[in-house]
C-alpha positions in Angstrom: 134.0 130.8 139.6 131.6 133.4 139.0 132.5 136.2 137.4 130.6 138.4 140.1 133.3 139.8 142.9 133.8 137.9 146.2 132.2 139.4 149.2 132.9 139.3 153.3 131.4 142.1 155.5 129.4 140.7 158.0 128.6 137.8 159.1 128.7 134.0 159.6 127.4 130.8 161.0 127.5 128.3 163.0 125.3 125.2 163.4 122.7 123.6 161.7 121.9 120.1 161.1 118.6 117.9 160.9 119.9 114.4 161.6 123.4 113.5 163.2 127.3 113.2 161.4 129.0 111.0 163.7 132.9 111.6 164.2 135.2 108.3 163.4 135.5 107.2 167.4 131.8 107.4 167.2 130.9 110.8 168.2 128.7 113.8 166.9 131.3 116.4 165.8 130.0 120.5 165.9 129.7 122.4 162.8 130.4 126.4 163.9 128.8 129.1 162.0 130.4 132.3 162.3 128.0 135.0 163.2 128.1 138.5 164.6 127.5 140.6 167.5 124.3 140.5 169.6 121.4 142.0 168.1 122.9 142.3 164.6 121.1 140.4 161.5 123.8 137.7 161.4 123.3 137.3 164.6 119.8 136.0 164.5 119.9 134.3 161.2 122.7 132.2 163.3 120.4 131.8 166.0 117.9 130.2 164.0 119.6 128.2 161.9 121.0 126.5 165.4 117.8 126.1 166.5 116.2 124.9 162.8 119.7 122.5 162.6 119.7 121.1 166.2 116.1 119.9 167.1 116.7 116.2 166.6 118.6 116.7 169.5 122.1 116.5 169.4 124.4 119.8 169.1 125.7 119.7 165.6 125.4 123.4 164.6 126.6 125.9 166.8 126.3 129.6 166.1 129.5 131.6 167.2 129.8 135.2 168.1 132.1 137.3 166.4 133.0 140.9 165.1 131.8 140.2 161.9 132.3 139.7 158.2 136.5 140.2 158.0 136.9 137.9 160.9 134.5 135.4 159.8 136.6 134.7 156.6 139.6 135.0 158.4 138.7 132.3 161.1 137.6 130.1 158.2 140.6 130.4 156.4 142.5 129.3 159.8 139.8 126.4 160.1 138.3 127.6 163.4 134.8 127.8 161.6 133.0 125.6 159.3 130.3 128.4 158.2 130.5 131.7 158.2 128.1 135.1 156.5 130.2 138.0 155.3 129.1 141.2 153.8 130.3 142.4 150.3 132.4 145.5 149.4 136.4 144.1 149.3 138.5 141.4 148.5 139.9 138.3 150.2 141.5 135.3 150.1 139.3 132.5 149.0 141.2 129.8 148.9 139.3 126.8 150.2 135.7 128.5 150.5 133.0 127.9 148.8 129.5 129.7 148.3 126.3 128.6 150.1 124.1 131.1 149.2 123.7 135.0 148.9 121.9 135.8 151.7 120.1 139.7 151.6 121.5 142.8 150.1 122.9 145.9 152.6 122.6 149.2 152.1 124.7 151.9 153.3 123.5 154.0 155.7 125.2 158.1 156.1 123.7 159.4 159.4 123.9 162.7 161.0 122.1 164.7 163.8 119.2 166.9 162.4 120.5 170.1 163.3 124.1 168.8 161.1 124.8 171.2 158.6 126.4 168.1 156.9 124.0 167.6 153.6 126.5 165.2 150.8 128.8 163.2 151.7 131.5 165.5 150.1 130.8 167.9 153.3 132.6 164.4 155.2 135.8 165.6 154.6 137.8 165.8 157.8 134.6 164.9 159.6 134.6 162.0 162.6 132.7 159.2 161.1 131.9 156.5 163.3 131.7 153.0 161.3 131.8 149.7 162.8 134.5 147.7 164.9 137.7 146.1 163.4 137.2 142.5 161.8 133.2 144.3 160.9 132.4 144.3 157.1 130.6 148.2 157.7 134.4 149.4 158.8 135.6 147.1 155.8 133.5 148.9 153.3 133.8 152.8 154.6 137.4 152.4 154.3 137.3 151.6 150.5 134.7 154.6 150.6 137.1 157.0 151.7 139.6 155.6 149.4 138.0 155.8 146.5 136.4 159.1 147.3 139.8 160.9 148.4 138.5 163.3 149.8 140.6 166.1 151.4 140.4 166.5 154.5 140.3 163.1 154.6 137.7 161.3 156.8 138.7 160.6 160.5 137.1 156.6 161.0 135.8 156.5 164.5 135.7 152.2 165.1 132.5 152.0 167.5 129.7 150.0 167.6 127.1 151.8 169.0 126.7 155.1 166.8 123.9 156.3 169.5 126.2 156.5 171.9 129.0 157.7 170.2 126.6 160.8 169.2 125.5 161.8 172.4 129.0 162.0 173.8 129.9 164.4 170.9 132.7 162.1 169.6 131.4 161.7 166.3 130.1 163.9 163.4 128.1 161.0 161.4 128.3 158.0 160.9 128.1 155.3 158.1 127.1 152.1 158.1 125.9 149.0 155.7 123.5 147.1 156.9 120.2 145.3 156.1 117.5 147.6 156.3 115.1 147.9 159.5 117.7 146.0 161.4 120.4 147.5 163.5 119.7 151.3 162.8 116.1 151.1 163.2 115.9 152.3 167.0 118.7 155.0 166.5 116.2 156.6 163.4 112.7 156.2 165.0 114.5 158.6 167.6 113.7 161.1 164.6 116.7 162.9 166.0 118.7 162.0 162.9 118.8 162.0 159.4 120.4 159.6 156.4 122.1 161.9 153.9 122.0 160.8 150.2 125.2 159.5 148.4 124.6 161.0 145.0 128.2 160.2 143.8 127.1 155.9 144.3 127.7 155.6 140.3 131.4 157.1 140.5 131.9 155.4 144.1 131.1 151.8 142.8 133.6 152.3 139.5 136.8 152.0 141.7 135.3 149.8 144.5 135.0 146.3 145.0 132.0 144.3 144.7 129.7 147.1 145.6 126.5 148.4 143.8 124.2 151.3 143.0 121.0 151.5 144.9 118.6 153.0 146.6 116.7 153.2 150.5 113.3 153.6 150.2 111.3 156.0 151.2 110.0 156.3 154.9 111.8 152.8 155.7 112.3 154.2 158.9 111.7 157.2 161.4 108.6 158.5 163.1 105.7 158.4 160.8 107.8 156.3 158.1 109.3 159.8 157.3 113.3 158.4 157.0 113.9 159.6 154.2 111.4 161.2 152.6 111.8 159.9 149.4 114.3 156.9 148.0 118.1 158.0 149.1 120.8 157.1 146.8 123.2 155.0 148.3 125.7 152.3 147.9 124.7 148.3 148.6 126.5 145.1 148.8 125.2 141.4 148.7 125.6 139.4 152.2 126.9 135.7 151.3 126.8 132.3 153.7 130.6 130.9 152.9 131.6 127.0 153.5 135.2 125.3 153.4 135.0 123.3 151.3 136.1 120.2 153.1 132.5 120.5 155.3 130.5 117.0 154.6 128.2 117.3 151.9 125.7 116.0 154.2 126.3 118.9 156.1 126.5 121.6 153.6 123.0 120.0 151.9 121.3 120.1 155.1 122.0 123.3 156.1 121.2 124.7 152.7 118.0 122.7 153.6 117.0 124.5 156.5 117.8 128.1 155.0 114.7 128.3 153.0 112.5 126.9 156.1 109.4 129.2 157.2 111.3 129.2 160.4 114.6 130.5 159.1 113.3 133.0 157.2 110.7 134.2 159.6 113.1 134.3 162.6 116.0 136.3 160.2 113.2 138.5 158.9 114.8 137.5 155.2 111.1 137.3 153.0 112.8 138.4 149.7 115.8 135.1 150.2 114.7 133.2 147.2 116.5 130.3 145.7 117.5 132.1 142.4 118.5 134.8 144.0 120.3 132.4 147.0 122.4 130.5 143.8 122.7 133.6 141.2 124.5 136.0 143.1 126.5 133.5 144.9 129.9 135.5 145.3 131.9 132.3 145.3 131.4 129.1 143.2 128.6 126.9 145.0 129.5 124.3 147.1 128.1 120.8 145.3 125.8 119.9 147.6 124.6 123.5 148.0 124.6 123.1 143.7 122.7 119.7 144.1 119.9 121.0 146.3 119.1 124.5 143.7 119.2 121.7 140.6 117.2 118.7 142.3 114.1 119.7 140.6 116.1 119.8 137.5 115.6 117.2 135.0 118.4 114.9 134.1 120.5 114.9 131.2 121.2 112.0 129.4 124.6 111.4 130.8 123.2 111.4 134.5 120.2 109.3 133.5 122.6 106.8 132.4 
C-alpha cells in the first residue's frame, strides 16, 4: 500500500462499461458507482461515466445518488456498491477496496457574509458553521478541523446542504466547505455578498490531521469581476479518490479506468488537470490490477513477462 493516507469525502460511482459482462444464468449484471447529491462534482462525473460506460446499449453502469464520501465507503464495505469517489481528510476501513485513480484535489472553502466581522478562522470559536450533511466528506473533514484546532468556544457544526439558504435565514455564522473549485460554491460567491476568509494556521492544521494538505485558492477564482479572493487564500486541500472492491471483474475495473480519461469524461466533469500520473501517483489505496495494467500498458516488458 502506499504510504500516502487513505481518503473518503465525497463521492462515488456507479456505472460504466463499453462492451457487456454477462451474469452466470446469462444476464448483464449492473456495476453501481456511488455518487453524490445533485448538482455536486461527483455527481456529474457519475453522470458521465454512465453515459461514456453504457452506450453499447445495455445498462452495466449505473450512477447512484448518495450523501457522499462517508457513505460511499461505507456502502462499499457492505457490498451495496461496486464503485464509489470519496474525498480525503480521515480514516477508514479499507478492507477489501482498492484504488482506481485520484480523481481532482478539494480545497476548503471558510465563507462569511461581507459585513462579518469574522476575519481568521480563530474568530470561529463558538460561531455556527454550516458544513455539509451526515455521511458528506466536507462535514467529515470540518470535524477533524475543529478537533485539531480546539478551539474554545468550540465550533457549533450546523449539518446543511445549502449554505445560501442557511445564511439568509440567520441560522448560520459561516460556513466551511471542501470542494473542487468553481463547482458547488460558485453561485453562492458570484452573489459578491460573501467572502472566503484565509486559513493561515493550514501548516499547523495539517500536522495533527489526516490525509490533508497545505494549499492555496487562487486569486479571483470566483466572485463578480473574478475578485474572490483577491489574491491566493491559504487554505487546507484533500485529494478526491474513485475506490473499487476488489472482487469487481477486471474487465470491469479496466474498462472503466478506460473511459475516465475519455474527452467526454473529462469535458462533462470539468476535470482538465486529471492526468494519468497524477490518476496512479496519488492513488490513496493500492491500485486495483487492472487499473495498474492500463497506467503500465505502454510500459515495456521485463524479461520475466516477455518470457
Amino acid at each position: 500500500m502506499p504510504n500516502k493516507a487513505r481518503t473518503a469525502t465525497g463521492i462515488v460511482l456507479a456505472s460504466l462499461i463499453y462492451g457487456n459482462v454477462g451474469c452466470s444464468d446469462g444476464s448483464t449484471e449492473t456495476y453501481l458507482i456511488g455518487t453524490s447529491v445533485p448538482g455536486s462534482a461527483f455527481s456529474a462525473l457519475g453522470e458521465a461515466l454512465e453515459s461514456a460506460a453504457n452506450r453499447s446499449g445495455d445498462t452495466l453502469i449505473e450512477a447512484v445518488e448518495t450523501r457522499g464520501s462517508v457513505g460511499n465507503l461505507e456502502r462499499l464495505r457492505a457490498g451495496d456498491l461496486h464503485f464509489g469517489l470519496a474525498q480525503g481528510g480521515f480514516e477508514f476501513d479499507d478492507a477489501g477496496l482498492s484504488s482506481v485513480a485520484s480523481i481532482d484535489v478539494e480545497y476548503l472553502h471558510v465563507i462569511v457574509p461581507n459585513d462579518s466581522p469574522i476575519h481568521d478562522l480563530r474568530a470561529l470559536a463558538g460561531k455556527r458553521i454550516a458544513t455539509g450533511a451526515r455521511g458528506s466528506g466536507s462535514l467529515a473533514v470540518v470535524q477533524s478541523i475543529a478537533k485539531a484546532a480546539s478551539l474554545q468556544p468550540p465550533l457549533v457544526l450546523v449539518e446543511r446542504e445549502n449554505a445560501n439558504e442557511a445564511f439568509e435565514e440567520s441560522e448560520i455564522d459561516a460556513a466551511m466547505f471542501v470542494s473542487s473549485l468553481r463547482r458547488e460554491l460558485t453561485p453562492l460567491l458570484q452573489s459578491g455578498a460573501y467572502r472566503l476568509i484565509p486559513v493561515p494556521q493550514a501548516k499547523a492544521l495539517a500536522v495533527d490531521m489526516y490525509d490533508v494538505r497545505i494549499a492555496e485558492i487562487p486569486p479571483g477564482v470566483y466572485g463578480p469581476n473574478l475578485s474572490i479572493p483577491p489574491k491566493a487564500l491559504p487554505t487546507l486541500a484533500v485529494d478526491t479518490n474513485l475506490f473499487v472492491r476488489t472482487d469487481v471483474p477486471d474487465e470491469i475495473v479496466r474498462r472503466l479506468t478506460e473511459a475516465l480519461f475519455t474527452y467526454h469524461v473529462q469535458a462533462a466533469a470539468r476535470l482538465p488537470g486529471l492526468s494519468e500520473e497524477t490518476a496512479q501517483n496519488e492513488a490513496d489505496l493500492e491500485l486495483h490490477p487492472a487499473a495498474r495494467d492500463f497506467y503500465t500498458r505502454n510500459a515495456p516488458l521485463s524479461a520475466d513477462q516477455f518470457e
